[in-house]
C-alpha positions, 0 to 999 in steps of 0.5 A, spaced: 799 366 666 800 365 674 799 372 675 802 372 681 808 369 679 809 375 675 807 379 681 812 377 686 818 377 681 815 384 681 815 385 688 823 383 689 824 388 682 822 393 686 825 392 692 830 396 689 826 403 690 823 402 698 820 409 696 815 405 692 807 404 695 808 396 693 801 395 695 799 400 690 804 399 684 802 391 685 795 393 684 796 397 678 799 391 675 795 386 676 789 390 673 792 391 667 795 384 667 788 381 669 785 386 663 790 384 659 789 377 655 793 376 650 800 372 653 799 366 648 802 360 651 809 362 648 809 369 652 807 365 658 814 360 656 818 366 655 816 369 661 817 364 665 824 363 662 826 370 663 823 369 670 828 363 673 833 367 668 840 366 673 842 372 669 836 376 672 836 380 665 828 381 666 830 384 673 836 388 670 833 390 665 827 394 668 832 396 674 836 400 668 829 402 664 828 405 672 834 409 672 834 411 665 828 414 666 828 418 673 834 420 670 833 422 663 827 426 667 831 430 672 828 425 678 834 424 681 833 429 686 825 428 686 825 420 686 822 420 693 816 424 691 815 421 683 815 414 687 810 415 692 805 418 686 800 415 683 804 418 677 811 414 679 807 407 680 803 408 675 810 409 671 813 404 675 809 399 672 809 401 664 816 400 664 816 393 667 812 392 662 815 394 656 822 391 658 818 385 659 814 385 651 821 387 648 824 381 652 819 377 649 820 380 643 827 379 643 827 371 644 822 371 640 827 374 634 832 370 636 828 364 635 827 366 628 833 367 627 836 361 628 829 357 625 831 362 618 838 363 619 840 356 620 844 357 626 
């Protein structure tokens, strides 16, 4: 997988939150995905999928799981601070990679569905 395609559309996702170190939060996720080895090449066609996505359901995605989890964790008013810890960009990076896995997860469901269900 071209990593730095991943990190890029990373970086225009989190222009949202300019509280957030993006060099640091960029390297975090590097690490992890150059330790990380199992996108097999269907993943790496899925992502690169949701990536060119005009509907940006990767980036809206991750937007709300951001939301949801500042808010849900009473960081509305604190997000300046959890963005520019360690913690916040370390969490920032989790949960991009969850909403990518589970969109992953969501195509690959929906192919089988219609692979098994005749559609």
């Amino acid at each position: 997988m071209n990593v730095d395609v991943l990190l890029n559309a990373f970086e225009k996702m989190v222009s949202n939150y300019p509280e957030l170190s993006l060099d640091e939060a960029k390297g975090v996720l590097k690490q992890y995905l150059l330790k990380r080895r199992d996108f097999d090449v269907q993943d790496e066609a899925i992502i690169e999928a949701l990536l060119r996505d005009r509907d940006r359901l990767l980036e809206q995605s991750f937007i709300e799981g951001v939301d949801e989890y500042l808010q849900k964790q009473g960081l509305d008013k604190k997000r300046v601070d959890f963005l520019r810890s360690k913690e916040g960009q370390d969490k920032i990076v989790e949960i991009f990679l969850s909403v990518l896995e589970k969109l992953v997860d969501y195509y690959y469901q929906v192919l089988l569905n219609r692979q098994f269900g005749g559609l």
